[in-house]
N, C-alpha and C positions, 0 to 999 in steps of 0.2 A: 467926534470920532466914532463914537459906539453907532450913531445913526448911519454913517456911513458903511461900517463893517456890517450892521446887519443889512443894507440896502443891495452892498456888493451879495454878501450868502443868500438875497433873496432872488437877484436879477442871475445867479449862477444856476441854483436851482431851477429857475423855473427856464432855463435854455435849456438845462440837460434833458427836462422831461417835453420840452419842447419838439424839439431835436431826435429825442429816443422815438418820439409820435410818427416822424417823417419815414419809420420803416429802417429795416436794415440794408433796402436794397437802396435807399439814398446814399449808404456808402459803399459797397460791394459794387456798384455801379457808378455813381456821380455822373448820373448823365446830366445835361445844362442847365433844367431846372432843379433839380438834385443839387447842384454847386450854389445856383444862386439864390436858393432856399437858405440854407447852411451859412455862405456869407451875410446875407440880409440880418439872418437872426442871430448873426455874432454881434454882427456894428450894433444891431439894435440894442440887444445884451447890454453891450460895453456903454453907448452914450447915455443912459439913467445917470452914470458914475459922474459925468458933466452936464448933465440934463434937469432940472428941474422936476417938468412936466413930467411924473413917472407913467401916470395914464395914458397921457399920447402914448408913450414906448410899450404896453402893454397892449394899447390897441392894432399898433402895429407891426407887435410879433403875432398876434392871431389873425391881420389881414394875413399875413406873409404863411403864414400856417394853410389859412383856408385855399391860398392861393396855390400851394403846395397838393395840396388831396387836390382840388381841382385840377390841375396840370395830372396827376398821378391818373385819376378818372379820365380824360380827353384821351392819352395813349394809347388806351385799350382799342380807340375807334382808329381803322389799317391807315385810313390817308391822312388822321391828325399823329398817328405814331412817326409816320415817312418825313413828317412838316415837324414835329417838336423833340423828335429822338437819331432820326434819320437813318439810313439803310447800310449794312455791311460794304467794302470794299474791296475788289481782290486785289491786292499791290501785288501778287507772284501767283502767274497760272502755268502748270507745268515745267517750273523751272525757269520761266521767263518774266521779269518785271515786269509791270504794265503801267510805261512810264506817264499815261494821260490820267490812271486811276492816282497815283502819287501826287500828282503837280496839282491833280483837286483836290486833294486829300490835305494839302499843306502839311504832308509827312516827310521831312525829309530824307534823301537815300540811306545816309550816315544812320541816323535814328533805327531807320528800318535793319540795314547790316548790324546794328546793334544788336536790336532784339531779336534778331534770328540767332547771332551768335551765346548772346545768354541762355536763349532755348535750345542749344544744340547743336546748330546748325549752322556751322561755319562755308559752307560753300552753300552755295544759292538752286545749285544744280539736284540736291537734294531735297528742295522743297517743292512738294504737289502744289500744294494751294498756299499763301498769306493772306489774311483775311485782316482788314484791319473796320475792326469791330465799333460800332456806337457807340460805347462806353472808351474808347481809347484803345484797347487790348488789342493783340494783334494772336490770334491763334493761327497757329501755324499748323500745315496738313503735312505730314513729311511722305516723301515717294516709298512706294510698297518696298525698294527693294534694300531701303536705308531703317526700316520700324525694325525696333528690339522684337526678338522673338519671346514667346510667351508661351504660358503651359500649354492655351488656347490654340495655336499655330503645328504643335506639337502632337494635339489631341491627347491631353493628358488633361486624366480627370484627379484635380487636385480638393485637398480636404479642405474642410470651413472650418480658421485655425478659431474663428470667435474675438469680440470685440474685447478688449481690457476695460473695464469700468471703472474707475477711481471710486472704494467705496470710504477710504479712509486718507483727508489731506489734511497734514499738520495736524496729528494727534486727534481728529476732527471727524466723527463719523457722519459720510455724505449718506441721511437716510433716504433720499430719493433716488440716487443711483441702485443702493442698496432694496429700493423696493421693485424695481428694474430688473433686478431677475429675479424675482421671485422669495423673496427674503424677507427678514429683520434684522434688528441692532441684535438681538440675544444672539440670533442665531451667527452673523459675523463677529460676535465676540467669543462667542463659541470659537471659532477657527480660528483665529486668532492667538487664542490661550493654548489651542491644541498644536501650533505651531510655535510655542515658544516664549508671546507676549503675550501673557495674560494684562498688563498696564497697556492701555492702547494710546497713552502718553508716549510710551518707546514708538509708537510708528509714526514715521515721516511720513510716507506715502503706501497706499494698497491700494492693489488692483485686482477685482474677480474677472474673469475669460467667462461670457456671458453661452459661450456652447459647453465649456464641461467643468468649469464654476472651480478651475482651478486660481489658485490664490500666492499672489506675488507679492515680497514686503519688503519695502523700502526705507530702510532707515533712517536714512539721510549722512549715515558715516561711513559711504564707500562700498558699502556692500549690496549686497539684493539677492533675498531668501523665495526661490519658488517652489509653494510648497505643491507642489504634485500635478499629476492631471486631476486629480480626483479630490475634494477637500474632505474631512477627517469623518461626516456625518454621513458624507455618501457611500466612501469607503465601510463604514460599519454596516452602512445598510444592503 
């Protein structure tokens, strides 16, 4: 039993960092060889658990790996991308279906009414372009005279409100966000104390505003304390 339990935590591990190797864009995308990477090195994963041979299984999660970067390398060249990723489709060009890009597409119309309606877009007559993309996605272009307006549209020149940085999750000071603007632990414990908690055990969650390092605290009991534009060191200065 115990040979088994460590065989299972060793074949789990070594997919995870298998797997992690394949890039993030093997799942942000899952284009065909992307999927059939992923599937390969699951089954392969799994049959050690009824497999003897653990060798062969390791030999060929790293064919399946090399065969992975391989494929990943060949896309970069334009007429092996067209042959192993394939090319964008317009299923809706000014408002009109394009019912011969569909019927190749093996998209059906249903599917298609779908995802325009979860994007927005419940009549079809509002849609510029539908574009059903390589990876599956379908981005949708909508007509000039249906797009939400925007400060941009407006000519209004809006302020840079700055990102929120989580410097403190679950009592837990993140010191790498925290060196992200320009900081340290003293000095966020500093502000922290000057707002209230000096036990940085009392915070659930913080967040600094990476443009004017203002400082937000999250308890986790319903409330949320923001302490200023300004945090208590710049104020003094």
């Amino acid at each position: 039993m115990l040979l088994y339990i460590g065989k299972v935590i060793l074949l789990y591990s070594v997919s995870v960092i298998v797997i992690r190797l394949l890039g993030k864009a093997a799942f942000a995308q899952l284009t065909s060889h992307d999927l059939t990477a992923i599937i390969f090195l699951a089954t392969l994963g799994v049959h050690p658990l009824l497999e003897e041979r653990l060798g062969w299984i390791f030999a060929g999660i790293a064919v399946v790996t090399l065969l992975h970067i391989l494929f990943t390398r060949l896309v970069l060249f334009r007429w092996l991308n067209r042959l192993l990723i394939g090319q964008p489709s317009i299923l809706i060009k000014h408002g009109k279906i394009n019912k011969s890009k569909l019927l190749r597409s093996r998209f059906s119309l249903v599917e298609l009414l779908a995802t325009l309606r979860a994007g927005g877009y419940p009549d079809i007559k509002d849609v510029e372009y539908a574009i059903l993309e390589p990876n599956g996605q379908i981005s949708i272009v909508p007509m000039k005279d249906v797009v939400a307006l925007t400060p941009r549209h407006l000519n209004l020149e809006m302020e840079y409100q700055g990102l929120p940085i989580a410097v403190v999750v679950e009592g837990k000071v993140q010191r790498k966000n925290v060196a992200l603007i320009g900081k340290d632990e003293n000095w966020l414990r500093q502000e922290l104390k000057a707002a209230g908690y000096p036990d940085i055990r009392e915070v659930f969650y913080a967040t600094i505003r990476d443009s004017d390092h203002a400082l937000t605290i999250d308890t986790g009991e319903g409330g949320m304390l923001h302490h200023g534009r300004q945090t208590s060191s710049e104020a003094e200065g």
